[in-house]
N, C-alpha and C positions, 0 to 999 in steps of 0.2 A: 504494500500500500504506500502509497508516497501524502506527503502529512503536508501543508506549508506553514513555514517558519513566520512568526512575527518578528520585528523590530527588539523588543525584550530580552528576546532568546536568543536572536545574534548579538548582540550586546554583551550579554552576561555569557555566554561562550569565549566571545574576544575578549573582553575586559577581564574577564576574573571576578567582576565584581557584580555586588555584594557576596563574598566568598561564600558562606553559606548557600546561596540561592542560585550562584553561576556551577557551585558543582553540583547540586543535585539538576538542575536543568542538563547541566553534559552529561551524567551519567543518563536520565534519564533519555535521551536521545541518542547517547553511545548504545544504549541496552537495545532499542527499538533498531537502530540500525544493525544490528548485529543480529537481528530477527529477521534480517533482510525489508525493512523500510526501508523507505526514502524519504528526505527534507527537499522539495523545493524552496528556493528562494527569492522574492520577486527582486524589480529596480528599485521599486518604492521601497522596500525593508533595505536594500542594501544603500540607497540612497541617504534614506534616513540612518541605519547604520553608521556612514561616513559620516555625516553631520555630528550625530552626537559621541561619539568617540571623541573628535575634537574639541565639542564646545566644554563636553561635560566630564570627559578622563584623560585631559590634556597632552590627548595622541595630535603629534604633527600632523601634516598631509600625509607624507612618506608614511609614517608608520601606522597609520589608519590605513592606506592603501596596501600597504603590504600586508595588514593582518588579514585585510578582505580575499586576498590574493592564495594565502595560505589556507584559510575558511574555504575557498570557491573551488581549493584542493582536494579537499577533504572525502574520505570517501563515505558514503550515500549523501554528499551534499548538492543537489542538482539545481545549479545557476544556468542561465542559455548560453550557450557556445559564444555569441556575439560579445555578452559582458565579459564573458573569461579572459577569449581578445583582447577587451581595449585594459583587464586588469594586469595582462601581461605586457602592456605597452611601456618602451622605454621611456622614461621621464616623465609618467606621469602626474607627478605627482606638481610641476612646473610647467603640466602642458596646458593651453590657452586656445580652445576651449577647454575646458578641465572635465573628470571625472563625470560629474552625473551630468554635465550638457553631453559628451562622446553619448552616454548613456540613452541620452530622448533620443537622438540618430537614429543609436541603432533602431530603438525600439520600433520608430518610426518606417526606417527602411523596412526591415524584417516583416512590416505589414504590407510594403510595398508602395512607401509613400514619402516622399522628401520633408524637407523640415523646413520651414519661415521660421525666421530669425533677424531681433534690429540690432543684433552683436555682430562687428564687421569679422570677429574672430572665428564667425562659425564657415566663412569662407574659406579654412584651411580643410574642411571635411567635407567629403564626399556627400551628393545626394540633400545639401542644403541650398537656400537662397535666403540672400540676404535683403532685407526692403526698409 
């Protein structure tokens, strides 16, 4: 059965914290994957993920990005192929468009539809217009 993940629960996986509450959520998840589940995870939780790592457990970009990277690793953790991509992109964490704009892209393309945008930066990506 594959389950989808809240924002919570990636959190307290990455972070560690509240230690009490970040381990029995991995254990509980480790146990169920090991049952042969699966975690989807959407843009919007990893999205959200990234934000609050930074504002609220004083992870850099870089090391928010890497943890996501290592998480999107993981095995029964199922992100879409496209976010995995841009999590394995070099520099991204200094790249401009950054993180969750790469993110609408893709989402957008993958339905088959380009993206408007009034950031002249989203002209570096594929399948946008800028207006």
């Amino acid at each position: 059965m594959t389950h989808g993940l809240d924002t919570s629960v990636v959190v307290r996986i990455i972070s560690g914290l509240p230690e009490g509450a970040a381990e029995k959520v991995g254990e509980r998840i480790a146990a169920e994957i090991a049952d042969g589940d699966d975690f989807a995870v959407s843009a919007l939780v990893l999205s959200e993920t990234y934000f609050a790592l930074q504002h609220h457990y004083a992870f850099t970009k870089e090391e928010a990005l890497h943890s996501l990277h290592a998480f999107s690793r993981t095995e029964g953790i199922k992100i879409p192929k496209s976010i995995k991509a841009i999590l394995e992109s070099a520099n991204l964490a200094r790249a401009n468009p950054g993180f969750v704009d790469r993110m609408i892209v893709s989402e957008y393309a993958t339905a088959g539809s380009d993206t408007y945008s009034c950031e002249k930066s989203f002209r570096r990506l594929d399948g946008t217009v800028v207006v």
